[in-house]
C-alpha positions in Angstrom: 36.9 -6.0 30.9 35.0 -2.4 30.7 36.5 0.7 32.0 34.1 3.5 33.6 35.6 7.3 33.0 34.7 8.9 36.5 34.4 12.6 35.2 34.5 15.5 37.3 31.1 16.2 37.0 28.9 14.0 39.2 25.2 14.3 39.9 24.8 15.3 43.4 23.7 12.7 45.9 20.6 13.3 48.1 21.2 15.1 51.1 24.4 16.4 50.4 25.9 13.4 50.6 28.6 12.5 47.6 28.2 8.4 47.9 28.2 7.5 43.9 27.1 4.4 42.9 27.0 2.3 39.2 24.6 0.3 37.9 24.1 -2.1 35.0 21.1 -0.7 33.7 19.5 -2.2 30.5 22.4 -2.3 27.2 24.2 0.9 29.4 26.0 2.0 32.2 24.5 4.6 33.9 24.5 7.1 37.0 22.2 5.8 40.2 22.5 7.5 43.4 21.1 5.6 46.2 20.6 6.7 50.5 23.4 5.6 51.7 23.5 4.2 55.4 23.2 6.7 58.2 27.4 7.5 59.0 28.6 6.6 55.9 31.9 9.0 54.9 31.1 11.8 52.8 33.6 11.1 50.4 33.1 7.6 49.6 32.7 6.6 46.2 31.1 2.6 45.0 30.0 1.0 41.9 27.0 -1.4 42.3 25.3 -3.8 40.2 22.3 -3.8 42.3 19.5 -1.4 41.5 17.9 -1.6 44.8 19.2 1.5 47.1 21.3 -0.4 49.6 24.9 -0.4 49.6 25.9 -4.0 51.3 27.2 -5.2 48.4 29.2 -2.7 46.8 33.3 -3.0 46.8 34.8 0.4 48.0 37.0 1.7 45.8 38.5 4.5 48.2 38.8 7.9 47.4 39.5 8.6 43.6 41.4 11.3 41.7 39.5 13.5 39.3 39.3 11.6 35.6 40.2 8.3 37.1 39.8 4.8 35.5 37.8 2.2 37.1 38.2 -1.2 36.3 34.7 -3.9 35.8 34.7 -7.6 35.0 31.8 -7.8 33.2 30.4 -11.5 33.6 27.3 -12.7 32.6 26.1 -9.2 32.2 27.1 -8.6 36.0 29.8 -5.8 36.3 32.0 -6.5 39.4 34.4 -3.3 40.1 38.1 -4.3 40.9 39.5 -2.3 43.9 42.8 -0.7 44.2 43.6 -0.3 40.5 42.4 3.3 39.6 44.9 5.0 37.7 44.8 8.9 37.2 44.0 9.9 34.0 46.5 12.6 33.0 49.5 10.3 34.5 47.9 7.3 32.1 48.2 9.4 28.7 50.4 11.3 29.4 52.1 11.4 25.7 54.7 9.2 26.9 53.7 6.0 24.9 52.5 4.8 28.6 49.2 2.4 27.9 45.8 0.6 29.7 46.5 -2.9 31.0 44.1 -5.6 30.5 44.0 -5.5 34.4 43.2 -1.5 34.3 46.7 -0.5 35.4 49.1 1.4 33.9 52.0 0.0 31.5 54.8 1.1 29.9 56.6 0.1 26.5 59.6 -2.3 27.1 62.8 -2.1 25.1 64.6 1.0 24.5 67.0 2.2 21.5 67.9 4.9 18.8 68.1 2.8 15.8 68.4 5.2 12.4 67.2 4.2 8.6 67.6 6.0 5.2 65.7 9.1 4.9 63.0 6.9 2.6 62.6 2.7 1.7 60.9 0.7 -1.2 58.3 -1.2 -0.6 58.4 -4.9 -0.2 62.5 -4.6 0.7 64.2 -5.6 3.7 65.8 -3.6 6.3 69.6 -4.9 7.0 72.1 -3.8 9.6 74.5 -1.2 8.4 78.1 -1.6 10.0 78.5 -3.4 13.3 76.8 -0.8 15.8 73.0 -2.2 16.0 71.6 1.1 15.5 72.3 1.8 11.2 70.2 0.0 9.2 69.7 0.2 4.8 67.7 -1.3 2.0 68.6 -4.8 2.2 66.9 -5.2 -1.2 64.0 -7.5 -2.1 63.8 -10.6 -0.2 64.8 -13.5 -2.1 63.1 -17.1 -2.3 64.9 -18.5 0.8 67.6 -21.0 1.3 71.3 -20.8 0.2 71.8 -19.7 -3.1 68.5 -17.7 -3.7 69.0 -14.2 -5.6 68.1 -10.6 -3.7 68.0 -7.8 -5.8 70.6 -5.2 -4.0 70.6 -2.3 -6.4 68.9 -1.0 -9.7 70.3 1.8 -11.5 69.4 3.6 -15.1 71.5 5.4 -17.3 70.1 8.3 -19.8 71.6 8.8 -23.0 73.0 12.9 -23.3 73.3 12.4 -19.3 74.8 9.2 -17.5 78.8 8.9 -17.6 78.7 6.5 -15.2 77.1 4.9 -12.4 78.4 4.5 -9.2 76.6 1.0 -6.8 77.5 1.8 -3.3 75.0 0.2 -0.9 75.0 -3.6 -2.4 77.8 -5.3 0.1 76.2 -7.2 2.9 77.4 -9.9 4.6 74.4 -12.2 3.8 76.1 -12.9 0.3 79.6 -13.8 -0.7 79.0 -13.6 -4.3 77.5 -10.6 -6.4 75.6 -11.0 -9.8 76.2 -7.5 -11.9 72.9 -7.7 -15.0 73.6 -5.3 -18.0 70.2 -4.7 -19.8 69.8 -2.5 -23.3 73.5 -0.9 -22.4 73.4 1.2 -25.9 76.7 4.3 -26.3 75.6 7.9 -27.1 78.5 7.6 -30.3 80.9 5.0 -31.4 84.0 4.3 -30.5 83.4 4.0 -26.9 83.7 0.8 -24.5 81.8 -0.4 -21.4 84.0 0.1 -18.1 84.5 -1.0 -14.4 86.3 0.2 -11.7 86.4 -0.8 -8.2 86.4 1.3 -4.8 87.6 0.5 -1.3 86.3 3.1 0.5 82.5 3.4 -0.1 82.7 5.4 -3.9 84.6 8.1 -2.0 87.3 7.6 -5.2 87.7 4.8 -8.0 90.6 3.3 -8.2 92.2 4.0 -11.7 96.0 2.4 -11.2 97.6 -0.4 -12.6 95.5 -2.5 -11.0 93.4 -4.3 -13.2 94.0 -7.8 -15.1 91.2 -8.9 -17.8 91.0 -11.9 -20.2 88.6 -11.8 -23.4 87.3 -14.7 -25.7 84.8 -13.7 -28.0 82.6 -15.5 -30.7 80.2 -15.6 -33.4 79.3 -17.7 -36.7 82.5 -16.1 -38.6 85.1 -16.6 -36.5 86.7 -16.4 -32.7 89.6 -14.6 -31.2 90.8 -14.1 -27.6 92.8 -11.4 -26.1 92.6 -9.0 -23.1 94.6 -6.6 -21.0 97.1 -6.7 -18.2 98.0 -3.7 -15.6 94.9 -1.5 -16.8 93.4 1.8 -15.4 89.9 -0.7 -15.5 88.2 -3.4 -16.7 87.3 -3.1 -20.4 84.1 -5.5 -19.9 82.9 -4.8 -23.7 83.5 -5.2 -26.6 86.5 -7.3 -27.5 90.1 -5.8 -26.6 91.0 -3.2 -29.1 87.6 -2.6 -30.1 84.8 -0.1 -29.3 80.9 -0.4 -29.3 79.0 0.4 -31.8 75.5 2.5 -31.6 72.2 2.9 -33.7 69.5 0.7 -35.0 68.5 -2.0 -32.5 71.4 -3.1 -31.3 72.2 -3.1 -27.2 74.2 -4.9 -25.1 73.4 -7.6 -23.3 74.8 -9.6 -20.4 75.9 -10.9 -16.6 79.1 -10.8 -14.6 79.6 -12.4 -11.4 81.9 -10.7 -8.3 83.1 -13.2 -6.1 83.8 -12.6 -2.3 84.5 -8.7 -2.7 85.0 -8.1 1.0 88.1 -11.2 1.1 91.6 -11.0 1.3 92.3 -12.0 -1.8 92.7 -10.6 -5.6 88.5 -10.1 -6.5 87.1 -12.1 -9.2 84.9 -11.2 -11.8 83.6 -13.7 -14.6 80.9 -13.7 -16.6 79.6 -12.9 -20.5 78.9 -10.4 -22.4 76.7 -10.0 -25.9 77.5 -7.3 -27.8 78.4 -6.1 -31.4 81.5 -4.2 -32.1 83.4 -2.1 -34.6 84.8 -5.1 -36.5 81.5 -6.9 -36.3 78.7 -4.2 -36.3 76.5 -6.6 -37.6 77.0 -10.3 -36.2 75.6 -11.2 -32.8 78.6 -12.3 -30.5 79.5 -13.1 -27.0 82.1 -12.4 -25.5 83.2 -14.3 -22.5 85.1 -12.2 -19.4 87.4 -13.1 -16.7 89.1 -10.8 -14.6 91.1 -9.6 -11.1 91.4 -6.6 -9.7 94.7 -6.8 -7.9 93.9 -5.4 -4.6 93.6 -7.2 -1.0 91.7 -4.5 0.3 87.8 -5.3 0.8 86.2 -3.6 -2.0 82.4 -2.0 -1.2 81.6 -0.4 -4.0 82.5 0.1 -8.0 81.2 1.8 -11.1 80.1 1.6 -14.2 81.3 4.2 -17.2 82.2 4.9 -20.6 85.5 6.6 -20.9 83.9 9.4 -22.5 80.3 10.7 -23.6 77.2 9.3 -22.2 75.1 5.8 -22.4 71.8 4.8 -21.9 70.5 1.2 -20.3 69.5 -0.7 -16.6 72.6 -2.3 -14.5 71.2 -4.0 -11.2 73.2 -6.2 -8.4 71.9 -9.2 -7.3 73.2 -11.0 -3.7 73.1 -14.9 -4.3 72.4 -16.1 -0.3 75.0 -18.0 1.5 
Protein backbone atom coordinates (compact mmCIF):
# COMPACT_ATOMS: atom_id res chain seq x y z
CA UNK A 1 0.00 0.00 0.00
CA UNK A 2 1.21 3.74 -0.78
CA UNK A 3 -0.18 6.72 0.83
CA UNK A 4 -0.47 10.17 -1.18
CA UNK A 5 -0.02 13.50 1.24
CA UNK A 6 -2.82 15.76 -0.30
CA UNK A 7 -1.12 19.24 0.65
CA UNK A 8 -2.81 22.37 0.82
CA UNK A 9 -1.26 23.58 -2.14
CA UNK A 10 -2.72 22.24 -5.33
CA UNK A 11 -2.02 23.33 -8.90
CA UNK A 12 -5.10 25.08 -10.13
CA UNK A 13 -7.33 23.21 -12.51
CA UNK A 14 -8.20 24.76 -15.94
CA UNK A 15 -10.98 26.92 -15.97
CA UNK A 16 -11.37 27.47 -12.45
CA UNK A 17 -12.31 24.30 -11.86
CA UNK A 18 -10.60 22.45 -8.66
CA UNK A 19 -11.22 18.54 -10.11
CA UNK A 20 -7.60 16.95 -8.96
CA UNK A 21 -6.62 13.99 -10.39
CA UNK A 22 -3.39 11.31 -9.84
CA UNK A 23 -1.50 9.55 -12.02
CA UNK A 24 1.13 6.84 -12.12
CA UNK A 25 3.54 8.52 -14.16
CA UNK A 26 6.87 6.75 -14.92
CA UNK A 27 8.88 5.57 -11.25
CA UNK A 28 6.63 8.68 -9.55
CA UNK A 29 3.44 9.96 -8.51
CA UNK A 30 2.73 13.04 -9.88
CA UNK A 31 0.08 16.03 -10.25
CA UNK A 32 -2.23 15.75 -13.68
CA UNK A 33 -5.14 17.88 -14.09
CA UNK A 34 -7.41 16.83 -16.67
CA UNK A 35 -11.16 18.74 -18.24
CA UNK A 36 -13.34 17.45 -16.30
CA UNK A 37 -16.98 16.75 -17.73
CA UNK A 38 -19.16 19.71 -18.34
CA UNK A 39 -21.35 19.89 -14.48
CA UNK A 40 -18.96 18.16 -12.69
CA UNK A 41 -18.96 19.80 -8.77
CA UNK A 42 -16.37 22.23 -8.16
CA UNK A 43 -15.18 20.63 -5.23
CA UNK A 44 -14.59 17.25 -6.26
CA UNK A 45 -11.40 15.72 -5.77
CA UNK A 46 -10.16 11.95 -7.78
CA UNK A 47 -7.11 10.04 -8.18
CA UNK A 48 -6.63 8.27 -11.59
CA UNK A 49 -4.33 5.91 -13.08
CA UNK A 50 -5.21 6.84 -16.50
CA UNK A 51 -3.24 9.52 -18.30
CA UNK A 52 -5.82 10.23 -20.88
CA UNK A 53 -8.05 13.34 -19.70
CA UNK A 54 -11.33 11.61 -19.02
CA UNK A 55 -12.63 10.96 -15.64
CA UNK A 56 -14.90 7.57 -16.13
CA UNK A 57 -12.75 5.70 -14.31
CA UNK A 58 -11.71 7.46 -11.32
CA UNK A 59 -13.25 6.42 -7.69
CA UNK A 60 -14.49 9.61 -5.83
CA UNK A 61 -13.04 10.11 -2.87
CA UNK A 62 -15.54 12.99 -1.62
CA UNK A 63 -14.54 16.04 -0.26
CA UNK A 64 -11.13 15.95 1.75
CA UNK A 65 -9.71 17.86 4.74
CA UNK A 66 -6.61 19.87 4.30
CA UNK A 67 -3.29 17.40 4.85
CA UNK A 68 -5.42 14.31 4.35
CA UNK A 69 -4.14 10.73 3.71
CA UNK A 70 -5.16 8.91 0.80
CA UNK A 71 -4.96 5.37 0.66
CA UNK A 72 -3.57 3.25 -3.05
CA UNK A 73 -3.23 -0.37 -3.66
CA UNK A 74 -0.58 -0.43 -5.81
CA UNK A 75 -0.82 -3.69 -8.07
CA UNK A 76 1.08 -4.43 -10.91
CA UNK A 77 2.20 -0.86 -11.08
CA UNK A 78 -1.63 0.17 -11.18
CA UNK A 79 -2.56 2.45 -8.14
CA UNK A 80 -6.30 1.97 -7.26
CA UNK A 81 -7.38 4.70 -4.56
CA UNK A 82 -9.58 3.25 -1.71
CA UNK A 83 -12.58 5.50 -0.90
CA UNK A 84 -13.92 6.48 2.46
CA UNK A 85 -10.64 6.06 4.46
CA UNK A 86 -9.05 9.52 4.42
CA UNK A 87 -7.93 10.38 7.74
CA UNK A 88 -7.00 14.09 8.70
CA UNK A 89 -3.66 14.62 9.29
CA UNK A 90 -3.34 16.64 12.45
CA UNK A 91 -5.98 14.09 14.30
CA UNK A 92 -3.55 11.11 12.82
CA UNK A 93 -0.22 12.38 14.65
CA UNK A 94 -1.45 13.99 16.92
CA UNK A 95 1.38 13.12 19.67
CA UNK A 96 -0.87 10.71 21.19
CA UNK A 97 0.96 7.43 20.11
CA UNK A 98 -2.18 7.14 17.56
CA UNK A 99 -0.59 5.36 14.21
CA UNK A 100 -1.32 4.58 10.14
CA UNK A 101 -3.15 1.28 9.56
CA UNK A 102 -2.14 -1.02 6.85
CA UNK A 103 -5.75 -0.15 5.57
CA UNK A 104 -4.88 3.85 5.78
CA UNK A 105 -7.06 4.37 8.87
CA UNK A 106 -6.29 5.46 12.02
CA UNK A 107 -5.19 3.17 15.14
CA UNK A 108 -4.55 3.41 18.41
CA UNK A 109 -2.17 1.50 20.91
CA UNK A 110 -4.03 -1.25 23.00
CA UNK A 111 -3.28 -2.02 26.54
CA UNK A 112 -3.03 0.56 29.14
CA UNK A 113 -0.94 0.69 32.64
CA UNK A 114 1.56 2.66 34.95
CA UNK A 115 4.06 0.11 35.63
CA UNK A 116 7.33 1.75 37.50
CA UNK A 117 11.21 0.33 37.34
CA UNK A 118 14.46 1.33 39.20
CA UNK A 119 15.74 4.62 38.28
CA UNK A 120 18.55 2.58 36.03
CA UNK A 121 19.12 -1.54 34.99
CA UNK A 122 22.12 -3.69 33.90
CA UNK A 123 22.32 -5.03 30.88
CA UNK A 124 21.51 -8.49 30.01
CA UNK A 125 19.23 -8.80 33.53
CA UNK A 126 15.77 -9.52 33.93
CA UNK A 127 13.02 -7.40 34.96
CA UNK A 128 10.89 -9.27 37.95
CA UNK A 129 7.73 -8.16 39.67
CA UNK A 130 8.25 -6.26 42.94
CA UNK A 131 5.40 -7.05 45.60
CA UNK A 132 1.99 -8.27 44.48
CA UNK A 133 0.61 -4.92 42.70
CA UNK A 134 1.60 -5.58 38.87
CA UNK A 135 2.92 -2.23 38.47
CA UNK A 136 6.76 -2.46 40.67
CA UNK A 137 9.08 -4.19 38.96
CA UNK A 138 13.43 -4.75 39.92
CA UNK A 139 16.58 -6.34 38.66
CA UNK A 140 15.68 -9.85 38.58
CA UNK A 141 19.43 -10.54 38.01
CA UNK A 142 20.97 -12.38 35.09
CA UNK A 143 19.01 -15.03 33.62
CA UNK A 144 20.06 -18.35 34.48
CA UNK A 145 20.48 -21.55 32.09
CA UNK A 146 16.76 -22.63 32.44
CA UNK A 147 15.13 -25.45 34.17
CA UNK A 148 14.91 -26.10 38.00
CA UNK A 149 17.89 -25.75 39.79
CA UNK A 150 19.82 -23.36 37.37
CA UNK A 151 21.79 -20.38 39.25
CA UNK A 152 20.71 -16.42 38.68
CA UNK A 153 23.05 -14.05 39.95
CA UNK A 154 20.75 -11.73 42.31
CA UNK A 155 23.21 -9.33 43.78
CA UNK A 156 27.07 -8.42 43.60
CA UNK A 157 28.58 -6.23 46.12
CA UNK A 158 32.42 -4.99 46.85
CA UNK A 159 33.94 -4.05 49.86
CA UNK A 160 36.99 -1.44 50.03
CA UNK A 161 39.56 -1.82 52.56
CA UNK A 162 39.81 1.84 54.96
CA UNK A 163 35.92 2.03 53.76
CA UNK A 164 33.39 -1.01 53.86
CA UNK A 165 32.06 -2.06 57.44
CA UNK A 166 29.50 -3.86 56.10
CA UNK A 167 27.31 -4.61 53.37
CA UNK A 168 23.81 -4.68 53.39
CA UNK A 169 21.91 -7.33 50.18
CA UNK A 170 18.37 -6.03 50.10
CA UNK A 171 16.88 -6.70 46.61
CA UNK A 172 17.84 -10.63 46.21
CA UNK A 173 14.34 -12.35 47.58
CA UNK A 174 12.12 -13.40 44.85
CA UNK A 175 9.77 -15.89 44.72
CA UNK A 176 11.40 -17.75 41.69
CA UNK A 177 13.93 -19.30 44.18
CA UNK A 178 13.51 -21.03 47.52
CA UNK A 179 17.09 -21.41 48.13
CA UNK A 180 19.94 -18.57 48.16
CA UNK A 181 23.68 -19.28 47.43
CA UNK A 182 25.87 -16.37 49.52
CA UNK A 183 29.80 -16.49 47.41
CA UNK A 184 32.62 -14.85 49.54
CA UNK A 185 35.61 -14.01 47.18
CA UNK A 186 39.18 -12.45 48.40
CA UNK A 187 37.27 -11.40 51.86
CA UNK A 188 40.83 -10.04 53.35
CA UNK A 189 40.32 -7.70 57.22
CA UNK A 190 41.84 -4.16 57.30
CA UNK A 191 43.76 -5.56 60.98
CA UNK A 192 43.65 -8.66 62.89
CA UNK A 193 41.66 -9.74 65.35
CA UNK A 194 38.49 -9.34 63.58
CA UNK A 195 35.83 -12.04 62.33
CA UNK A 196 33.45 -12.23 59.33
CA UNK A 197 29.69 -11.60 60.42
CA UNK A 198 25.95 -12.01 59.44
CA UNK A 199 22.97 -10.71 60.51
CA UNK A 200 19.50 -11.03 59.23
CA UNK A 201 16.57 -8.45 58.62
CA UNK A 202 12.84 -8.82 58.43
CA UNK A 203 11.96 -5.72 57.24
CA UNK A 204 13.88 -4.87 54.00
CA UNK A 205 17.50 -3.63 55.90
CA UNK A 206 15.40 -1.06 57.65
CA UNK A 207 17.31 -2.53 61.01
CA UNK A 208 19.50 -5.82 61.59
CA UNK A 209 18.56 -7.92 64.02
CA UNK A 210 21.28 -8.08 66.72
CA UNK A 211 19.32 -10.28 69.73
CA UNK A 212 19.72 -13.51 70.96
CA UNK A 213 18.80 -14.84 68.05
CA UNK A 214 21.39 -16.61 66.41
CA UNK A 215 22.53 -20.42 66.74
CA UNK A 216 25.93 -21.54 64.79
CA UNK A 217 27.84 -24.81 64.66
CA UNK A 218 31.68 -24.90 63.55
CA UNK A 219 34.00 -27.89 62.39
CA UNK A 220 37.12 -26.88 61.02
CA UNK A 221 40.22 -28.71 59.47
CA UNK A 222 43.58 -28.87 58.12
CA UNK A 223 46.69 -31.26 57.84
CA UNK A 224 47.58 -30.70 61.74
CA UNK A 225 44.63 -31.27 63.41
CA UNK A 226 40.52 -30.64 63.69
CA UNK A 227 38.29 -29.12 66.27
CA UNK A 228 34.64 -28.26 66.35
CA UNK A 229 32.83 -25.69 68.35
CA UNK A 230 30.31 -22.77 67.72
CA UNK A 231 27.96 -20.48 69.54
CA UNK A 232 24.40 -20.51 70.85
CA UNK A 233 22.07 -17.30 71.58
CA UNK A 234 24.43 -14.88 69.59
CA UNK A 235 24.06 -11.18 68.54
CA UNK A 236 25.12 -12.89 64.78
CA UNK A 237 26.53 -15.48 63.01
CA UNK A 238 30.27 -15.69 63.39
CA UNK A 239 30.72 -17.36 59.78
CA UNK A 240 34.72 -17.12 60.04
CA UNK A 241 37.20 -18.14 61.42
CA UNK A 242 36.69 -20.84 63.98
CA UNK A 243 34.77 -19.92 67.34
CA UNK A 244 37.13 -18.01 69.54
CA UNK A 245 39.31 -17.00 66.91
CA UNK A 246 39.83 -13.98 64.60
CA UNK A 247 41.14 -13.55 60.94
CA UNK A 248 44.23 -12.90 60.27
CA UNK A 249 45.51 -10.18 57.39
CA UNK A 250 48.67 -9.59 55.18
CA UNK A 251 50.54 -11.39 52.61
CA UNK A 252 48.27 -13.40 50.22
CA UNK A 253 45.99 -14.80 52.27
CA UNK A 254 41.99 -14.13 51.67
CA UNK A 255 39.08 -15.86 52.48
CA UNK A 256 37.36 -18.03 50.48
CA UNK A 257 34.00 -19.65 50.36
CA UNK A 258 29.89 -20.41 49.94
CA UNK A 259 26.95 -20.54 52.21
CA UNK A 260 23.65 -21.60 51.29
CA UNK A 261 20.15 -19.82 52.82
CA UNK A 262 17.41 -22.07 52.61
CA UNK A 263 13.72 -20.92 52.23
CA UNK A 264 14.23 -17.32 53.86
CA UNK A 265 10.68 -16.18 53.24
CA UNK A 266 9.19 -19.72 55.43
CA UNK A 267 7.79 -20.15 58.58
CA UNK A 268 10.33 -21.84 59.94
CA UNK A 269 13.79 -21.23 61.89
CA UNK A 270 16.16 -20.11 58.46
CA UNK A 271 18.97 -22.28 57.53
CA UNK A 272 22.25 -21.53 56.56
CA UNK A 273 25.06 -24.19 55.72
CA UNK A 274 27.87 -24.11 53.87
CA UNK A 275 32.01 -23.79 54.01
CA UNK A 276 34.37 -21.56 54.66
CA UNK A 277 38.39 -21.46 53.83
CA UNK A 278 40.15 -19.33 55.77
CA UNK A 279 43.39 -18.99 58.05
CA UNK A 280 43.10 -17.86 61.55
CA UNK A 281 45.00 -16.63 64.60
CA UNK A 282 45.91 -20.11 65.75
CA UNK A 283 46.70 -21.16 62.26
CA UNK A 284 47.97 -18.04 60.29
CA UNK A 285 49.73 -20.22 58.12
CA UNK A 286 47.82 -23.59 57.28
CA UNK A 287 45.08 -23.62 54.71
CA UNK A 288 41.79 -24.89 56.54
CA UNK A 289 38.15 -25.17 56.01
CA UNK A 290 35.87 -24.65 58.05
CA UNK A 291 32.51 -26.13 57.68
CA UNK A 292 29.22 -23.91 58.94
CA UNK A 293 25.76 -24.73 59.96
CA UNK A 294 23.44 -22.34 61.39
CA UNK A 295 19.68 -20.97 62.38
CA UNK A 296 18.56 -17.83 62.99
CA UNK A 297 15.72 -18.36 65.39
CA UNK A 298 13.08 -16.27 63.91
CA UNK A 299 9.62 -17.21 62.03
CA UNK A 300 9.35 -14.10 60.45
CA UNK A 301 10.18 -14.05 56.55
CA UNK A 302 13.58 -12.62 56.41
CA UNK A 303 14.28 -10.28 53.05
CA UNK A 304 17.32 -9.05 53.53
CA UNK A 305 20.84 -9.50 55.75
CA UNK A 306 24.33 -8.11 55.97
CA UNK A 307 27.61 -8.68 55.95
CA UNK A 308 30.22 -6.93 58.59
CA UNK A 309 33.21 -7.07 60.67
CA UNK A 310 32.50 -6.01 64.13
CA UNK A 311 34.85 -3.33 63.88
CA UNK A 312 37.22 -1.64 61.16
CA UNK A 313 36.93 -2.16 57.59
CA UNK A 314 37.47 -5.23 54.88
CA UNK A 315 37.99 -5.52 51.45
CA UNK A 316 36.62 -8.42 48.98
CA UNK A 317 33.32 -9.42 46.41
CA UNK A 318 30.12 -11.14 48.21
CA UNK A 319 27.28 -11.96 45.46
CA UNK A 320 23.76 -13.94 45.89
CA UNK A 321 22.87 -16.42 43.62
CA UNK A 322 18.91 -17.75 43.27
CA UNK A 323 19.01 -21.62 42.42
CA UNK A 324 15.44 -21.88 40.24
CA UNK A 325 12.63 -23.85 41.66
Amino acid sequence: MATINLSSTTPAAPGGHTNIAWQKSGGDVSANIPTPATGAPADAHYITTQTEAGLSAETSLGALADNAIVAVDVTASVATPRAGIASDVTALFSGSGDYLKSDGSKGTPGGSGDVVGPGSATDGHLAVFDGTTGKLVKDGGAPGSGGSGALALLETQTATIGATTELDFTAWLSSAYEKYIIEFENIIPSTTGLTLNIRCSTNGGSSYDSGGNYNYSHFVFSYSGYANGGGNSQAQFIFAPFAGRTLVTGGNYTLCGKIELFNPGGANYKNFMGWILCNDSVNSANAQRLDVAAWYQNTSAVNAFNVRVPSGTFGGIVRVYGVAK
